[in-house]
C-alpha positions as CSV (number, residue, x, y, z in Angstrom):
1,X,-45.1,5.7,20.3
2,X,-41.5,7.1,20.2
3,X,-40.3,8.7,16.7
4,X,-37.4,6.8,15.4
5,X,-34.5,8.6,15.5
6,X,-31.9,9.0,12.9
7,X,-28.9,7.0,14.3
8,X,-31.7,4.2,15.0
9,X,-32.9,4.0,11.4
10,X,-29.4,3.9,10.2
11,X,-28.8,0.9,12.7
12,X,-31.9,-1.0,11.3
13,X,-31.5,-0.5,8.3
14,X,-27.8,-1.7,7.9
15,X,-27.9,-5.3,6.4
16,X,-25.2,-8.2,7.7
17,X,-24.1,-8.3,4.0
18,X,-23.4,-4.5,3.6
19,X,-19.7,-3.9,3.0
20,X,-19.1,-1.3,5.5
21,X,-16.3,1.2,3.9
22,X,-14.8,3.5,7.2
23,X,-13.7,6.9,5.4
24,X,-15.5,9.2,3.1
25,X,-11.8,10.1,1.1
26,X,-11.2,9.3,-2.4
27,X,-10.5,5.7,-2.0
28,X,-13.6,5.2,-0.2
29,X,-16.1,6.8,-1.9
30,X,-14.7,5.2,-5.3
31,X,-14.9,2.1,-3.3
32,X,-18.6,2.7,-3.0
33,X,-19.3,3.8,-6.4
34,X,-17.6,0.7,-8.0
35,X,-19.5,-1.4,-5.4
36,X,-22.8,0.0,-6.2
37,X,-21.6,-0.7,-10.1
38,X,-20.7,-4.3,-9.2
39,X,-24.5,-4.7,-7.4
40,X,-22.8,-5.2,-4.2
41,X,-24.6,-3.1,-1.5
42,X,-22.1,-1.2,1.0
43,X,-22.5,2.3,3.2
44,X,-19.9,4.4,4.0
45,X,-18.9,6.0,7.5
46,X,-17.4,8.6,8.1
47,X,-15.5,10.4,11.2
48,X,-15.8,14.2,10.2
49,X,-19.5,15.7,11.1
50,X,-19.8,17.2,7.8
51,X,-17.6,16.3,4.2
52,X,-16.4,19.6,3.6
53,X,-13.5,19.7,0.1
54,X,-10.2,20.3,1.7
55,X,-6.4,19.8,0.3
56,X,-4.7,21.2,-2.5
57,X,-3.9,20.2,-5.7
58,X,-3.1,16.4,-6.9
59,X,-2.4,14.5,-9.6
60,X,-4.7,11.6,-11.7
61,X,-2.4,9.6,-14.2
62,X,-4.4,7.8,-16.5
63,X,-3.9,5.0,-15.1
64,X,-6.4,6.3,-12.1
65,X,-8.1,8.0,-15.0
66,X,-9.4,4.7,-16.5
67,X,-10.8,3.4,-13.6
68,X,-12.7,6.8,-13.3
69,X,-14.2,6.9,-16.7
70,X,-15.4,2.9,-16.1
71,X,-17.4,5.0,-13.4
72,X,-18.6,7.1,-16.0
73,X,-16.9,10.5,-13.9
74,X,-15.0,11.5,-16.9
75,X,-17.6,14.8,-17.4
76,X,-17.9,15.4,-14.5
77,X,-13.9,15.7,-14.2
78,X,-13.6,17.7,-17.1
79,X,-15.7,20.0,-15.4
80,X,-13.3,21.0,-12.2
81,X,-9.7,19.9,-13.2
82,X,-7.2,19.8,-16.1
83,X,-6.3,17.8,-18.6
84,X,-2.2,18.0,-18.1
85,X,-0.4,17.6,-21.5
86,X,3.1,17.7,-20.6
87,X,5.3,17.1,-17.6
88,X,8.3,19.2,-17.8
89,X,11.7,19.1,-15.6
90,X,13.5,22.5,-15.1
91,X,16.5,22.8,-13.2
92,X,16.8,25.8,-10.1
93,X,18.1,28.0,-12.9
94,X,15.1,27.8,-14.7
95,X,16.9,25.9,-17.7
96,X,15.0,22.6,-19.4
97,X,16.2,19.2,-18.5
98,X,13.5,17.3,-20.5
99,X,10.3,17.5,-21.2
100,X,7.6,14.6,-22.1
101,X,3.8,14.2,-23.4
102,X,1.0,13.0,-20.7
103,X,-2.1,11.5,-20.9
104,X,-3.6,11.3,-24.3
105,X,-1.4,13.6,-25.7
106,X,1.3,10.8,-24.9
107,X,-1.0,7.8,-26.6
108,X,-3.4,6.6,-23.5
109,X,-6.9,6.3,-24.1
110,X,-7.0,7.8,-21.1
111,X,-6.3,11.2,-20.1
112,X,-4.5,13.0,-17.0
113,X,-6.0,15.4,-14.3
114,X,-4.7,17.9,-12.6
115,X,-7.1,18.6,-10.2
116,X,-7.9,20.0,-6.7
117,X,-8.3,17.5,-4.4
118,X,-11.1,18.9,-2.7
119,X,-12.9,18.8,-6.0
120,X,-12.6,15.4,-7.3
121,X,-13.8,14.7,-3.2
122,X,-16.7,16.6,-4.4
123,X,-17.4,14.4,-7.6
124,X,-17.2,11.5,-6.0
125,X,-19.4,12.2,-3.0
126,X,-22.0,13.8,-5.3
127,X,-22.0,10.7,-7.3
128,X,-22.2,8.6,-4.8
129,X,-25.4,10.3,-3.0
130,X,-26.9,10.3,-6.3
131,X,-26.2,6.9,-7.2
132,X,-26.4,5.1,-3.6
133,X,-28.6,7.5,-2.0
134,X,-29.0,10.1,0.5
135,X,-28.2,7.3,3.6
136,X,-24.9,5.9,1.9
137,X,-22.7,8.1,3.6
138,X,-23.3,8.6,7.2
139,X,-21.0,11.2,9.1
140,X,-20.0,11.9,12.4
141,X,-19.0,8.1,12.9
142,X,-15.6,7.8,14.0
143,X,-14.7,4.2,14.3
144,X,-12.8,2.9,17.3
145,X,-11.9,-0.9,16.3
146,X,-14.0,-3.9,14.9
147,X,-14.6,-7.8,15.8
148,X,-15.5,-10.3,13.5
149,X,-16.8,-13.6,13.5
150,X,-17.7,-16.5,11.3
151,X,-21.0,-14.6,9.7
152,X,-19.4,-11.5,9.7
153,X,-18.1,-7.9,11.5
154,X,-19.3,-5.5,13.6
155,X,-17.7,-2.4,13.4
156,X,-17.6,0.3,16.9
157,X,-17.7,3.7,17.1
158,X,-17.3,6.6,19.6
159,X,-20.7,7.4,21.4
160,X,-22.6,6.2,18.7
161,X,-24.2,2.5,18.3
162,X,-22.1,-0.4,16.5
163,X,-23.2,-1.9,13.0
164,X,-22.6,-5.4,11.4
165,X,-21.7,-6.3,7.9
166,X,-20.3,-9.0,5.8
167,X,-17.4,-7.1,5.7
168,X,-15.1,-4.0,6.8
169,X,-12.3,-2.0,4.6
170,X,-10.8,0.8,6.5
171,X,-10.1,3.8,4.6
172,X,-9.8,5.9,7.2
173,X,-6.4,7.4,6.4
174,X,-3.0,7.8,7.8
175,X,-4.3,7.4,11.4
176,X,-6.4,4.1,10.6
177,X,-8.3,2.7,13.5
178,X,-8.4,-0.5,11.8
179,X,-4.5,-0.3,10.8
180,X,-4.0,0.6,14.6
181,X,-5.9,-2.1,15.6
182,X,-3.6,-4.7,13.5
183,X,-0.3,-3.0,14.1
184,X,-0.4,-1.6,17.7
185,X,3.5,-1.9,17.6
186,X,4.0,-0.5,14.5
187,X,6.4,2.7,14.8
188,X,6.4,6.5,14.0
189,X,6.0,7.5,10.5
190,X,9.1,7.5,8.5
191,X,10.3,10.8,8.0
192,X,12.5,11.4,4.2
193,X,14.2,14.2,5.2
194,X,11.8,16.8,3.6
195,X,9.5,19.4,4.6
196,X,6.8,20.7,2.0
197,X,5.3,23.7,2.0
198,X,2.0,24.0,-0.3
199,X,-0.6,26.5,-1.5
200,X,-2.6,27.7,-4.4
201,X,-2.3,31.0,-6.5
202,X,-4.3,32.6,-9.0
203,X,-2.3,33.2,-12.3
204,X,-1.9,33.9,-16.0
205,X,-1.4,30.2,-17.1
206,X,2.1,29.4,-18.0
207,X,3.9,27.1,-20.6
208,X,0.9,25.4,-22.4
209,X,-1.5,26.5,-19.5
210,X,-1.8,22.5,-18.7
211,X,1.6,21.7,-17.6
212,X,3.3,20.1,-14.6
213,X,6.3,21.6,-14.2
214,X,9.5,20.0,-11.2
215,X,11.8,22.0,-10.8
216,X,15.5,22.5,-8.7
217,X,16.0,19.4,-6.0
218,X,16.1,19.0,-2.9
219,X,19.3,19.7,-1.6
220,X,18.6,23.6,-2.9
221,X,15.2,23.6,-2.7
222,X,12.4,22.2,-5.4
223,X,9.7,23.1,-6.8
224,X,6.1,21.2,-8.7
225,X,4.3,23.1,-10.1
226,X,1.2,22.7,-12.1
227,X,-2.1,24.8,-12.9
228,X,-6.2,22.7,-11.5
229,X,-8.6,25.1,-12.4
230,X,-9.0,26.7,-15.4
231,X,-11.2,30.1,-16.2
232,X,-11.6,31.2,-12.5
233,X,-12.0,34.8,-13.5
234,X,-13.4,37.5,-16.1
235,X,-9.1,37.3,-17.1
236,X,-9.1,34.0,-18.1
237,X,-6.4,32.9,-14.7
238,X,-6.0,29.2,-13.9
239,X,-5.7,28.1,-10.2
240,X,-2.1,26.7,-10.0
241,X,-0.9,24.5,-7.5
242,X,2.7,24.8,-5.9
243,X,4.7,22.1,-4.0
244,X,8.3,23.4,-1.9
245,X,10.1,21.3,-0.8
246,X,13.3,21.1,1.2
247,X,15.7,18.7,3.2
248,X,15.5,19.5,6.4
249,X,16.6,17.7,9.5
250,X,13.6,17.6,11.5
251,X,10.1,17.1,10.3
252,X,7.4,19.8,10.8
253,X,4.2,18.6,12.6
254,X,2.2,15.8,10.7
255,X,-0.4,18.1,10.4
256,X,-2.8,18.6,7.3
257,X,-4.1,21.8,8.3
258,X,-1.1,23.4,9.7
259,X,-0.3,26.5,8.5
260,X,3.4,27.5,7.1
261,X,5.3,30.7,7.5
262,X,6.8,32.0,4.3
263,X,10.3,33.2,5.7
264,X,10.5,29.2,6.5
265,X,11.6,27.9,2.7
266,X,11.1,31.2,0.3
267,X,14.8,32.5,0.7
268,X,15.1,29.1,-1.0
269,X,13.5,30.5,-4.4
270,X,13.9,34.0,-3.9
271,X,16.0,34.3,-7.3
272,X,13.9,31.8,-9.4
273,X,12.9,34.5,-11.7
274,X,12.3,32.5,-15.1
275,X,11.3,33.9,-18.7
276,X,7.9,31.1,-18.2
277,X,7.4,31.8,-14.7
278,X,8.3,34.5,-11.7
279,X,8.3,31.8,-9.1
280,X,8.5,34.1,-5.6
281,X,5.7,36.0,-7.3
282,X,3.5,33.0,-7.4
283,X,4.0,32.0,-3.8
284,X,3.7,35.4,-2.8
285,X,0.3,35.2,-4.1
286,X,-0.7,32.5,-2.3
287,X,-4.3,32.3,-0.7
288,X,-2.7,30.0,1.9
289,X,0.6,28.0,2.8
290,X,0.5,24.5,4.8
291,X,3.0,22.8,6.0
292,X,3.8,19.3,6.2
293,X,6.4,16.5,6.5
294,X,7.2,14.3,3.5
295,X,7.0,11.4,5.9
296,X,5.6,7.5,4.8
297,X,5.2,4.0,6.6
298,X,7.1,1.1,6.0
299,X,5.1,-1.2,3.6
300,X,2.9,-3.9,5.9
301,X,3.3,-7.5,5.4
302,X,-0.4,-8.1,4.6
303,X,-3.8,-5.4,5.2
304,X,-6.5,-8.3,5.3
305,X,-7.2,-10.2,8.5
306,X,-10.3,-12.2,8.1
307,X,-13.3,-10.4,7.2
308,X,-11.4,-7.1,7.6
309,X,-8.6,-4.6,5.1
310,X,-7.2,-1.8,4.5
311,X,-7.5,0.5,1.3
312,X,-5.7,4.1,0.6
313,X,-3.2,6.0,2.9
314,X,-4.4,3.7,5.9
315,X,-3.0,0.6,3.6
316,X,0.1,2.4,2.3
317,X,1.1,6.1,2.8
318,X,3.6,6.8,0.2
319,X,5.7,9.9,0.2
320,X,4.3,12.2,-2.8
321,X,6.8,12.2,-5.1
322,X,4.9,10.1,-8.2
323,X,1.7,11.6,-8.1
324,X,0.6,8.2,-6.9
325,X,-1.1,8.5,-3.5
326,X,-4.7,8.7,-5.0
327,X,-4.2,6.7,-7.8
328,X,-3.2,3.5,-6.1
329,X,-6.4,4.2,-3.6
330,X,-8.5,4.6,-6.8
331,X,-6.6,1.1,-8.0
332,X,-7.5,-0.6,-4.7
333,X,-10.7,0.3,-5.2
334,X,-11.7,-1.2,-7.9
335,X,-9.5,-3.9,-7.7
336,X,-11.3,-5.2,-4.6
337,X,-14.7,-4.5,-5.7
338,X,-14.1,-6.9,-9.0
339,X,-12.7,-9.4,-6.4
340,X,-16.0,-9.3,-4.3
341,X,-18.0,-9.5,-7.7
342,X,-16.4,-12.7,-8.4
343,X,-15.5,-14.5,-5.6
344,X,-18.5,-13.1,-3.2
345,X,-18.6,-10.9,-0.6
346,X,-16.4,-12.6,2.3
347,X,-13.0,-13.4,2.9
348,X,-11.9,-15.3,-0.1
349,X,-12.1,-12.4,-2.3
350,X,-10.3,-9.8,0.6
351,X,-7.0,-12.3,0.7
352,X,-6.9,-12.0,-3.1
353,X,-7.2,-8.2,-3.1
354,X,-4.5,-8.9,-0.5
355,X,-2.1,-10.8,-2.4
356,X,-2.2,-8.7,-5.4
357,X,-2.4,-5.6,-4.5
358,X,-0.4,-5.1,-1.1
359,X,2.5,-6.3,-3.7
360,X,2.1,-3.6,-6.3
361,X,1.6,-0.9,-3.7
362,X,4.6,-2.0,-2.2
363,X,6.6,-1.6,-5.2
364,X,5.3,2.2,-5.7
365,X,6.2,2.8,-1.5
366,X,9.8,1.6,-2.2
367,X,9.9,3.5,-5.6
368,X,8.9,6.6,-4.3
369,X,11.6,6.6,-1.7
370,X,14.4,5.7,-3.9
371,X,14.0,6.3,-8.2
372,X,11.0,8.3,-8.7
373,X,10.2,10.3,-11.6
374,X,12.2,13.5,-9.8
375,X,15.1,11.3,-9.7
376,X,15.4,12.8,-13.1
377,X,16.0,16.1,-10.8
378,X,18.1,14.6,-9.1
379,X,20.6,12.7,-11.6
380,X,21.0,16.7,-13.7
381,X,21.9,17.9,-10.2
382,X,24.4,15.6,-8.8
383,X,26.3,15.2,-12.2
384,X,26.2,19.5,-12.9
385,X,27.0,20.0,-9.6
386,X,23.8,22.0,-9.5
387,X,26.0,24.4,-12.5
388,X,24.2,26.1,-15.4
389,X,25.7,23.8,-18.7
390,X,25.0,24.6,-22.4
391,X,23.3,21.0,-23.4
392,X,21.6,18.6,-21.0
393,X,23.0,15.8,-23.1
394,X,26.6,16.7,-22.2
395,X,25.4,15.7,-18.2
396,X,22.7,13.4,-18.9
397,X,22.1,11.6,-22.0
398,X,18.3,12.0,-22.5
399,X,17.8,8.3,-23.1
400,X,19.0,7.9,-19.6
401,X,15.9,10.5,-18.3
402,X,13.6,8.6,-20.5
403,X,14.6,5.3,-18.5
404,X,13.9,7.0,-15.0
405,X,10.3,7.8,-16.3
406,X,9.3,4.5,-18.3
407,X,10.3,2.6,-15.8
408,X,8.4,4.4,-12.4
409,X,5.2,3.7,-15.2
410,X,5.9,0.2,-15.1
411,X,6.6,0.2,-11.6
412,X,3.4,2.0,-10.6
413,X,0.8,0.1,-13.6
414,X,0.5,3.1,-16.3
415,X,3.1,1.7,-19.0
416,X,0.6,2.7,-21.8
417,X,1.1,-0.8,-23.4
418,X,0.6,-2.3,-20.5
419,X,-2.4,-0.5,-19.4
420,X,-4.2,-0.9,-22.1
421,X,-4.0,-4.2,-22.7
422,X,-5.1,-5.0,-18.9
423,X,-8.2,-6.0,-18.7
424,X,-10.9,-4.3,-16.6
425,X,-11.2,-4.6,-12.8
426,X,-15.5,-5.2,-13.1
C-alpha cells in the first residue's frame, strides 16, 4: 500500500470548519494564536518555503501590546525587544522640539516595544507551533484565489491541492491574492512623495538607551530613530534601528529586499552631528540599507465578501508614519477572533469584523497621510523656516504639539483612558 504523503495528510486532515488564515506575518499568526485561545480550530498557509525573520525594526504601542500580553507573549517580548520610555522630536539641527513618556512610563498598563520585526515573527511562530502544533503552519502554499459556497470555502493554490474551511481571511500582505481577487481594478499603490531608506547599526545606546527619536522633515531630509535589541555584545551596544526619509519625485521599486546605495539620501544628514547622537556615523555603520517607497492604498469600501476577508497590509497598507502598520493587524486580529467566538464561525461574525474595523483602520490610513504624530516635525519646520530659534514655544506653543499627539492616540485606539476602559476582544 502507498505511504501517505505529506501534502495528502495535510489535505485529509483539514476540517470544513477550520478557519484557514493565508499568511504566516504578524497578523496571521496572532490570528491563529487568539483563535486557538478562543477554541476555534484554524491552520495557517503560507507562500514562502520556509518562515525565515526578515525586516527591520518596528514599533508595538501599547495598544498592540495589550492584545499581546492577553496571549500571554509579554515574556517572551521582553526577551527580544525594548521597552521604549520616551518618544522624542528633534529638529535637523539636533535641537529639542518636545519630548513625551510612552508606554507605562506614560500611565498604560501596558507597555511599548521596540522591537525587530523579524523577532516578534519569531515569537509568534514559536508560539503558535507550540500551542497549535507542528501541522498549524503549512509553507510553500501560495494561494491563487478562493470560491465559496453556502457550507463554506475552498481555498487554491499553485501546484499544490485546494483545501476547504468554514472560512478564509487573507493575510497575505500587500500583494493579497484574495484582495486581488475582490479588487481586480483597483490601481497602483499610492505613492506619498517619500523614499525610505532603512538599516540597523550596532551602537552605544543613546538618550535613555530606550528612546525613539524623529528627527528633521521631509522637505530636508528626516530621520526615526530608535534602539530593538539590547546587550548584543561583551560592550553592552543596543541594535538601533534607523528610518531616512526623503521627498522625492519618483518612488524607488516597491521592493522589500531591495538594497539602497548610501550616496542616494546620506548628503542629506551629512552634518547631523549632535551632542546625543553622530548620525552619519550610525548609518555608516550600517549592516545593511534597503530601500523602499513610502507608498499606501486607498482605503477599500468593505474586505468581507461572504465567507471570505481581509486582515493586515492586504486589508489596509498604511504609510509608516504612526508606528501603526502592525498594530492595527494585531487589532484585526483579535478583533475578528472575539467576533467568531461569539457570533460562530461563518459570515455573520466576518461582516461585523467588517463594519467595525474597516472604519477604524480607515481613520488611521487617512491619518497617516495627513496629521500624524511627525506632523509635530512638520508644524516646527514650516513656522521656523527650518531656522535654529532659542525657545520652541516662541514657534510652537507646546500645548499645540501635545494636540497633534493625543489626538493621532484617539484616532488610532491607544488614548490611555480610552484603552483601558475598552473591554477585551475574547
Amino acid at each position: 500500500m502507498r505511504a501517505e504523503t505529506s501534502t495528502e495528510r495535510i489535505a485529509r486532515i483539514t476540517m470544513s470548519n477550520e478557519v484557514i488564515i493565508l499568511g504566516a506575518g504578524i497578523g496571521g499568526l496572532t490570528l491563529a494564536l487568539s483563535l486557538h485561545q478562543a477554541g476555534i480550530p484554524c491552520r495557517v498557509y503560507e507562500a514562502v518555503p520556509e518562515l525565515k525573520p526578515l525586516g527591520v525594526g518596528i514599533n508595538l504601542l501599547p495598544h498592540a501590546v495589550r492584545e499581546l500580553t492577553e496571549l500571554g507573549l509579554l515574556p517572551a517580548l521582553d526577551k527580544v525587544g525594548v521597552r521604549t520610555q520616551e518618544a522624542v522630536f528633534f529638529t535637523e539641527h539636533g535641537q529639542l522640539i518636545f519630548r513625551e513618556a510612552a508606554g507605562q512610563h506614560a500611565g498604560y498598563d501596558w507597555p511599548q516595544f521596540s522591537i525587530h520585526r523579524g523577532d516578534l515573527q519569531t515569537v509568534l511562530y514559536e508560539e503558535t507551533l507550540k500551542r497549535l502544533g507542528p501541522d498549524s503552519v503549512v509553507c510553500n502554499r501560495r494561494c491563487t484565489g478562493a470560491t465559496q459556497d453556502a457550507e463554506g470555502v475552498t481555498v487554491h493554490f499553485a501546484d499544490t491541492p485546494s483545501v476547504r474551511g468554514a472560512v478564509a481571511v487573507g493575510c497575505d500582505g500587500i500583494h493579497s491574492a484574495l484582495r486581488k481577487q475582490f479588487y481586480p481594478d483597483e490601481g497602483a499603490p499610492r505613492y506619498s512623495g517619500v523614499n525610505m531608506w532603512r538599516g540597523t547599526t550596532r551602537w552605544k545606546p543613546f538618550l535613555s538607551g530606550a528612546s525613539m527619536v524623529r528627527a528633521g522633515w521631509l522637505a530636508v531630509g528626516k530621520m526615526v530613530i530608535y534602539p530593538i535589541r539590547n546587550d548584543i555584545d561583551a560592550e553592552g551596544n543596543q541594535l538601533v534601528n534607523w528610518v531616512a526619509e526623503i521627498h522625492a519625485p519618483q518612488p524607488a521599486l516597491r521592493d522589500w529586499s531591495r538594497a539602497g546605495r548610501l550616496e542616494d539620501f546620506l548628503p542629506a544628514f551629512a552634518d547631523w552631528h549632535f551632542d546625543w547622537l553622530d548620525v552619519p556615523a550610525l548609518i555608516r555603520a550600517s549592516d545593511t540599507i534597503l530601500e523602499y517607497p513610502m507608498v499606501d492604498q486607498d482605503p477599500l469600501p468593505r474586505w468581507t465578501h461572504g465567507r471570505l476577508t481581509l486582515l493586515g497590509d492586504a486589508a489596509h497598507p498604511m504609510v509608516p508614519r504612526g508606528s501603526n502598520g502592525a498594530g492595527q493587524a494585531i487589532i484585526d486580529a483579535r478583533f475578528l477572533a472575539g467576533a467568531l467566538k461569539e457570533m460562530g464561525v461563518g459570515p455573520a461574525a466576518l461582516e461585523d469584523y467588517d463594519r467595525v474595523r474597516v472604519k477604524a483602520t480607515t481613520d488611521v490610513v487617512l491619518t497617516n497621510r495627513s496629521n500624524p504624530p511627525d506632523a509635530i516635525l512638520r508644524e516646527v519646520f514650516e513656522r521656523s523656516g527650518g531656522k535654529r530659534f532659542d525657545r520652541i514655544e516662541d514657534v510652537v506653543p507646546t500645548a499645540e504639539l501635545q494636540a497633534i499627539s493625543d489626538n493621532y492616540k484617539r484616532v488610532a485606539g491607544y488614548d490611555p483612558v480610552a484603552l483601558k476602559a475598552r473591554p477585551s476582544f475574547l
